[in-house]
N, C-alpha and C positions, 0 to 999 in steps of 0.2 A: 486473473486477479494477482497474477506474481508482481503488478508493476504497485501493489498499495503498501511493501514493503518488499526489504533489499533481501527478497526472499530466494533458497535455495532451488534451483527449478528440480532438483533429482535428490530426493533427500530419502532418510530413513523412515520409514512408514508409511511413506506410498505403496500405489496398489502395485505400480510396477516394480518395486528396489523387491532385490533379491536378498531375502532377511538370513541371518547366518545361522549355523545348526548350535543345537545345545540349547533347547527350549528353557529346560531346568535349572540350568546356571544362568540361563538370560532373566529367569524370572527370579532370581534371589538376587540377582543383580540389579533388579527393578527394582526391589523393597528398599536396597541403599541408597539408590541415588534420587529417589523420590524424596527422599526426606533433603538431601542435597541440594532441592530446589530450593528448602526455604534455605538452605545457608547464602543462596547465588543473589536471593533477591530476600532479603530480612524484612524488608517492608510489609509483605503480605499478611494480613490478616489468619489467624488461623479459621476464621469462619466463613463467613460470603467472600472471599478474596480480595482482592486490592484496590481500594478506591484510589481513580486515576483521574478525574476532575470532574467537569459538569457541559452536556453538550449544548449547542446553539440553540435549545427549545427546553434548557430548566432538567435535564436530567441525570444522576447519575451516571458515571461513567464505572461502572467496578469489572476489575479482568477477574476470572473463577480460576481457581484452582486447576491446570492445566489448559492453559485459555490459547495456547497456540490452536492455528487455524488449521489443518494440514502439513503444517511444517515437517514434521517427526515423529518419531515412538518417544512417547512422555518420558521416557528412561534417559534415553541416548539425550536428548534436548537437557535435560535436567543435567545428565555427565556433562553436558558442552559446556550447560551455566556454571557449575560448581568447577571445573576447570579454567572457565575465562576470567573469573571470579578471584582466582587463587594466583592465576599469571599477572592480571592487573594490579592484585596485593601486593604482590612481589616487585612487582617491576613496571610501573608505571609508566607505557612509551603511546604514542599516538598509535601505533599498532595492535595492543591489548586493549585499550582505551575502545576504539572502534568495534573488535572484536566481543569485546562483554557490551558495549551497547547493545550491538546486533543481535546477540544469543538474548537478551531481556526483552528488545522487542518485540522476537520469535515469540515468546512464551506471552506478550500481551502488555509487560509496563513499560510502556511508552513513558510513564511520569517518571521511574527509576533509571530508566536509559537516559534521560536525558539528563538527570543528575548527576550521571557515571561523566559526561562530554563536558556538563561545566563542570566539575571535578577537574577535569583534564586539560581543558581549557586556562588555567587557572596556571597551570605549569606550561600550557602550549598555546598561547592566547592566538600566535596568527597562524595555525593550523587549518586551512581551509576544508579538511575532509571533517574534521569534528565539527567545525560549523556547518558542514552539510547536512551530515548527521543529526546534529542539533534542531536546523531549522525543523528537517522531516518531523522530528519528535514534536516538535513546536507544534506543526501543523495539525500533525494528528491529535494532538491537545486542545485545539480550535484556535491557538492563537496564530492566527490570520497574520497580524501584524508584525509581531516577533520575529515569526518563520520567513517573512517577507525581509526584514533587516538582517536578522543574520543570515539569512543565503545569497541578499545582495553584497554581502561583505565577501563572504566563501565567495563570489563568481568574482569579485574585484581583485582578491588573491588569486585564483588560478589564471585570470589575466595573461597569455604571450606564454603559460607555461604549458608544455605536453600534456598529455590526456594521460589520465592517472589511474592505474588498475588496485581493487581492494586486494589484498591478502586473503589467499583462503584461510578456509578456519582447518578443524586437525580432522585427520583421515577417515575418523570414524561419523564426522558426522560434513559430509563436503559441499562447498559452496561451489557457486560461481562467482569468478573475480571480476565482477561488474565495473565499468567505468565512472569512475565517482561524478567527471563532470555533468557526464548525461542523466543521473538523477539529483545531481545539486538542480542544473535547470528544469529537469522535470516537475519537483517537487515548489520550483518556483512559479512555476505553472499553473500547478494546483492550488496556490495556498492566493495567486491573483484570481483566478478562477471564483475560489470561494469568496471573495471582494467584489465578486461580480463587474473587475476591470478586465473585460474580454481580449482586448486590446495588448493589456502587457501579458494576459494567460495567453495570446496565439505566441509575442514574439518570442517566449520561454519555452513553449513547447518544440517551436523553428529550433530553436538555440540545442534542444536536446538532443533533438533529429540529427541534426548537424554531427554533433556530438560522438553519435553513434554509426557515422554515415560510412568510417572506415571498415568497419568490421559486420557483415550478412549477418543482421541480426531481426529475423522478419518478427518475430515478439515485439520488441522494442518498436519497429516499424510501425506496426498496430497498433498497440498502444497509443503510440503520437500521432499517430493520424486520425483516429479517435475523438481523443482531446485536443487535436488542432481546428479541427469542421466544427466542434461543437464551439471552442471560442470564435471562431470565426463568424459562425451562423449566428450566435447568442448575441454578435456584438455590432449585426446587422451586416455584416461585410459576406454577404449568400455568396458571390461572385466566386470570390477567391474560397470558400468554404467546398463550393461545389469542387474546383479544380482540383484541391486537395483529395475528396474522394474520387474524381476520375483518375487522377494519379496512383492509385493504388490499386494494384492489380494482382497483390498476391493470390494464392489459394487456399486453403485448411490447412493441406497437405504439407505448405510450405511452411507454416506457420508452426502446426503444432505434427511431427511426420510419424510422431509415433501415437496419433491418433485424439481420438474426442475432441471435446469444443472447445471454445476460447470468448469470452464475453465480448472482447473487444471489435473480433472480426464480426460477432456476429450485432455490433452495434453499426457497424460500418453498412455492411448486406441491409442491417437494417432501413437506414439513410440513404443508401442506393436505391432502394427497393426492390431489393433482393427477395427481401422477406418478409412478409407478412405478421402485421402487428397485430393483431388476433389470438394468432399460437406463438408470439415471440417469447412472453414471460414462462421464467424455469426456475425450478428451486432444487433443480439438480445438483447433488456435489459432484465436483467435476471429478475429484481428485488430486488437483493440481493446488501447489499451497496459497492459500486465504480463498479459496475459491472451493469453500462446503457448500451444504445447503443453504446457510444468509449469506454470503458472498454471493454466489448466483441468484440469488434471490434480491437482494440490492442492486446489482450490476444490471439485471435484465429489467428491474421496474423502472432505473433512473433514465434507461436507456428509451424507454417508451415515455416518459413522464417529457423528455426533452424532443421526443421524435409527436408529440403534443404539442407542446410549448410553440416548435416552431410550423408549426399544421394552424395555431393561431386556437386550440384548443385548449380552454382553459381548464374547465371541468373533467376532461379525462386526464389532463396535464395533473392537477392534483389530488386524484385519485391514485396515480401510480408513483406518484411522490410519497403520500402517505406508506404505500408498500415498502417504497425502498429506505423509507423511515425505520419503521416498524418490524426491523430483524433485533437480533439477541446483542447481538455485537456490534459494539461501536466505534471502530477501527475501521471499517472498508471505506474507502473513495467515497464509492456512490453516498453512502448514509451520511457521509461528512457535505459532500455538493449538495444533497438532498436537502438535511440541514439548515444551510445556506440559502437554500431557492426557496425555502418556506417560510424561512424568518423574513427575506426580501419579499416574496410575492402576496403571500397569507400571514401576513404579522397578526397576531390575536385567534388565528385562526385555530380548533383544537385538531389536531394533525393524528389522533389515534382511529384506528384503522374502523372500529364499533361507532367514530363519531359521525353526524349526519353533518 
């Protein structure tokens, strides 16, 4: 699930990160910087947390109080906010700019990140990586359309220029300095996806692959080969959809080497017929960030919902749509395509899991 945001793959609070000594002083060091979060993000409500819009089926979107997925220890996340926060105050550059986006959308407001870009935008109008930025935010707000214009602008700017690496963020809490172009197009991908233009979702997903082609990045690989068979398949072109999964030939091992699953691979297996749709659905937390229990849980229904769809099954197709509806959090991928294929396929239809 690391590819539904520009998420850290080895971050503070994972089961694997090696947490520092001085339990005592980490925990009085909690009490400060918790309250630091609302300075990073003012917007939040002191009570149900922060309403962030309305999704494609009429329903509140609101992130809770500590609404990151896996990302971090609620402390250290809050330190990063309340830091990014104070560096952007001060010094307003397309580098801080990016940076306090990113630590907001960590924590869940997609609507206040995206605020912080047009803010920044405003001083750096043809900045291609804040339009990147922006679009994502867009997308994961449902707007389809927007996310779609401005990240056609960001690809028109990076146009004949190098591939462009993020900035990490500071020591104590560390990222990876992802290639911006290969998620401006990935997320253009997505946001044609959810338009159900299968067509311009393959050639963006191509474009990201591409993107990513110089550097053994088998995550990434998977990811878009993923989302490449699925536009392809959905937009009737089986041929070339199929090729793309014979072309893929990783392993687990390769993918993820310090072990456990990976949604994506195992939507691929699944497609292949590796795997058996029976026992494929998991509401396992992987441990890996956006990828808890509804993450997993989204990921593997949408994943059978579509390995339906194209089986020409309708009724198990919308049964496991409803599932990967029907999680807590309304940020992951799947719940957003999900979304999308229910408003397109069952308009009218009541989409809650108790409905007949």
């Amino acid at each position: 699930m690391g590819r539904d945001r520009d998420a850290p793959r080895r971050v503070p609070g994972h089961r694997d990160y090696e947490q520092p000594e001085g339990n005592m002083r980490s925990g009085l060091l909690n009490l400060a910087l918790v309250a630091g979060l609302l300075v990073a993000a003012p917007a939040v409500a002191q009570t149900d947390g922060s309403f962030q819009g309305t999704s494609l089926l009429g329903e509140r979107m609101v992130t809770p109080h500590n609404g990151n997925k896996n990302v971090g220890d609620p402390a250290l996340l809050a330190r990063a906010a309340a830091d990014a926060k104070a560096a952007f105050d001060a010094n307003m550059t397309i580098d801080t700019a990016t940076w306090y986006g990113r630590v907001l959308f960590y924590q869940g407001y997609a609507r206040e990140s995206a605020d912080v870009y047009r803010q920044a935008l405003k001083k750096y109008p043809d900045s291609p990586k804040l339009l990147r930025h922006l679009a994502h935010r867009q997308f994961s707000l449902r707007d389809f359309d927007a996310s779609i214009e401005t990240g056609l602008r960001a690809a028109k700017l990076y146009e004949g220029l190098p591939l462009e690496r993020e900035k990490l963020g500071p020591d104590y809490f560390p990222s990876t300095p992802d290639i911006v172009q290969y998620y401006l197009y990935y997320h253009l991908g997505q946001a044609y996806f959810a338009k159900h233009d299968f067509d311009n979702a393959a050639k963006w997903f191509a474009r990201s692959s591409q993107a990513a082609a110089l550097g053994f990045d088998p995550e990434a690989r998977t990811a878009n080969t993923y989302w490449e068979f699925l536009s392809l398949a959905r937009g009737g072109r089986m041929a070339e959809a199929r090729k793309v999964l014979d072309d893929y030939d990783l392993t687990l091992f390769q993918v993820h080497p310090e072990g456990g699953s990976d949604n994506y691979f195992d939507g691929i297996q699944l497609y292949k017929g590796h795997r058996d749709a029976k026992s494929f659905f998991t509401n396992q937390d992987s441990g890996r960030p956006f990828a808890d229990a509804d993450g997993m849980a989204a990921s593997t229904a949408y994943s059978l919902a579509n390995y339906y769809m194209l089986r020409g099954e309708r009724d198990a197709a919308r049964t496991w749509l409803k599932r990967a509806i029907n999680v807590d959090s309304w940020s992951y991928f799947a719940r957003i395509q999900a979304e999308a294929d229910w408003a397109a396929l069952f308009p009218g239809e009541d989409y809650r899991l108790d409905a007949q």
